[in-house]
C-alpha angles and dihedrals in degrees: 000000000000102000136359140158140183131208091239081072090061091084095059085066090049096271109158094168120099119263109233099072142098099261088052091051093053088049104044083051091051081046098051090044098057092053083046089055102046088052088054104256116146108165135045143154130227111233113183100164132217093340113113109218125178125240112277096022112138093269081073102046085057090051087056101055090050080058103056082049090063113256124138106238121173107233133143102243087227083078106052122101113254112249097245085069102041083057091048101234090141086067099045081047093059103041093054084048081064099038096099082045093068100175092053090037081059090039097049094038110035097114087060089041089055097056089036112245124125110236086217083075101047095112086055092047083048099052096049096044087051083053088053105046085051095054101042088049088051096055091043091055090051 
């Protein structure tokens, strides 16, 4: 294996969130793009199977990140997320719409509460770790 990653590492780099959504996707695959990198890889190609996903699921997020690191990957773009939800700004969105519905707000985000992060600044959280996972990457291909 010449490269890998797996969301759990995100937190190595300050990730709160948790690790089964669309901005960590799109991080593990950033992630797993820049190791690739650094070994020398420069193409790959995303096999997922048999499994149908639809354009924009999390698979595709990852794939983007792996992107953005600098791999060639063939895709067509149609399936890509669109960037407001690999920065999770959905999320932030929906959180501020619950925000006056304080019960369900503590319900729908409690996973982000417990480790606390307000969901409302997970664009911000995404934004930083990315920064990070770049840098560090950087320093380890010198």
């Amino acid at each position: 294996m010449l490269a890998s990653a797996h969301s759990s590492e995100l937190k190595e780099f300050g990730w709160k969130a948790p690790c089964g959504n669309m901005p960590a996707a799109y991080l593990t695959g950033l992630l797993a793009g820049r190791r690739a990198k650094a070994n020398g890889v420069s193409q790959a190609i995303l096999d997922i199977g048999l499994y149908a996903r639809g354009p924009g699921s999390r698979i595709f997020a990852a794939a983007k990140g792996a992107l953005n690191a600098g791999l060639t990957i063939p895709h067509e773009e149609t399936v890509l997320p669109k960037a407001e939800r690999i920065k999770g700004e959905h999320v932030s969105n929906y959180s501020k719409q619950l925000s006056s519905e304080a019960e369900t707000h503590k319900k729908r985000f409690s996973v982000y509460l417990k480790h606390k992060l307000k969901p409302e600044d997970l664009p911000d959280l995404v934004a930083q770790v990315e920064a990070k996972i770049n840098a560090s990457q950087q320093e380890t291909s010198k």
